[in-house]
C-alpha positions in Angstrom: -12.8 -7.5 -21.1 -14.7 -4.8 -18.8 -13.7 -1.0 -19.6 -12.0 -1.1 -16.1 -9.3 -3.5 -16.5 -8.8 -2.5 -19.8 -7.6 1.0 -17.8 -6.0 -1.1 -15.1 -4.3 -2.3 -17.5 -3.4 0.4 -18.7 -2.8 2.7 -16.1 0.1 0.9 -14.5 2.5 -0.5 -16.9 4.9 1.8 -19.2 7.8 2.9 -17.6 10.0 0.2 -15.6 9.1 -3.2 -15.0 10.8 -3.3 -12.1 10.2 -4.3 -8.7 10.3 -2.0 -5.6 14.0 -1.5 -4.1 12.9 -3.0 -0.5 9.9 -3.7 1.7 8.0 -0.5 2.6 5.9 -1.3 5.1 4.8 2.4 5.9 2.9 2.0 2.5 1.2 -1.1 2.8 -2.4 -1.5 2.6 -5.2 -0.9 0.6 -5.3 2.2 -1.8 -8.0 3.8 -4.2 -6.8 4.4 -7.7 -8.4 6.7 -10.0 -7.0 7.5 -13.4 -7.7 9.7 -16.5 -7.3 9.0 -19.9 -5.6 12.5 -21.4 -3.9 11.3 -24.8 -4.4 8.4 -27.2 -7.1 5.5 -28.1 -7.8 5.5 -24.2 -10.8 7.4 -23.6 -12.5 6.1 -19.7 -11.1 6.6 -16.6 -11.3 4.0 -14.3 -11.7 3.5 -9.9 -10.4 0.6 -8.8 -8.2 -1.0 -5.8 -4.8 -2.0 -5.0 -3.0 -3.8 -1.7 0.5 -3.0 -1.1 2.0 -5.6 1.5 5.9 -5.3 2.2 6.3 -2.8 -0.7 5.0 -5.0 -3.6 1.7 -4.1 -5.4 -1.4 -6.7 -6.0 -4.7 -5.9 -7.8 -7.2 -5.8 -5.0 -10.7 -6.4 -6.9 -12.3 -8.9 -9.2 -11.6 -9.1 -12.5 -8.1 -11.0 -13.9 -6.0 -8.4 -13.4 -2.1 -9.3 -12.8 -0.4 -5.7 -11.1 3.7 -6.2 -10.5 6.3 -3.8 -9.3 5.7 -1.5 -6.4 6.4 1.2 -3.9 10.2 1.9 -3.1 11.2 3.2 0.6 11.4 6.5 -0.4 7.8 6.5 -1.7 8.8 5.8 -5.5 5.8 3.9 -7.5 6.8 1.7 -10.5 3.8 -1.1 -11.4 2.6 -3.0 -14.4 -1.1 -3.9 -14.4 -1.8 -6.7 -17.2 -5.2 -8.4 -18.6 -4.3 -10.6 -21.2 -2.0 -8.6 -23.6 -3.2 -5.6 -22.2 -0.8 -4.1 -20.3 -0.1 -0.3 -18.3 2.9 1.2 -16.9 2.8 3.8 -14.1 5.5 5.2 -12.4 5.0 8.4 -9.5 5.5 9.0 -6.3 3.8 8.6 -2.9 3.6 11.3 0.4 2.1 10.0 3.3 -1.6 8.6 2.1 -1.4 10.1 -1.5 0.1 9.2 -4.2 0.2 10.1 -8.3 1.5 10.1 -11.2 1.4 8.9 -14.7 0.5 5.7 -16.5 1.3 4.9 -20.2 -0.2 2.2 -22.8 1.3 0.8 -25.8 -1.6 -1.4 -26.9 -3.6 0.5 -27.2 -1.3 3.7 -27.5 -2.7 6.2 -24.7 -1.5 7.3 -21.7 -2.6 9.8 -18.7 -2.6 10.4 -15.2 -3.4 8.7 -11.7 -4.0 9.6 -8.0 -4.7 7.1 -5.1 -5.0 7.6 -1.7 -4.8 5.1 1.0 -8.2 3.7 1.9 
């Protein structure tokens, strides 16, 4: 598995696995992630792409990524990114065509920030 899912991975699973309250459609489209690696076994950051479409989040790029959760209508992010058994949890919050927050990993244990903006 490439360094970048393995961050995809772990960049957006952790907190909730829940999905998004409603549609948001004022957040759909495509947005540029980029995360950092501040604590744990984690130690690359990783660029890569994700589509929002009625609220709900999809991995946009090319590798087997599965990404679940999403944005609520009041701009609250909750996703899971998975490869395999890899998984990442990220919750934060959006404002207009910006959004961050955190991301957490339990295998392997690490965990850091994020910050995407729409592309």
């Amino acid at each position: 598995m490439s360094p970048a899912l393995k961050m995809a991975a772990c960049l957006a699973a952790s907190v909730a696995l829940a999905a998004p309250a409603a549609a948001a459609s004022r957040h759909d489209g495509t947005w540029s992630i980029t995360t950092s690696a501040e604590d744990g076994a984690c130690a690359t950051n990783f660029d890569f792409k994700l589509k929002v479409r009625d609220g709900k989040v999809t991995y946009a790029g090319f590798w087997p990524v599965k990404a679940t959760g999403g944005i609520s209508r009041l701009g609250v992010v909750r996703m899971t990114l998975a490869h395999g058994r890899q998984r990442v949890l990220a919750t934060g919050r959006v404002e207009g065509d910006a959004a961050s927050g955190d991301w957490t990993s339990p295998q392997p244990k690490c965990s850091g920030s994020w910050f995407a903006k729409r592309a």
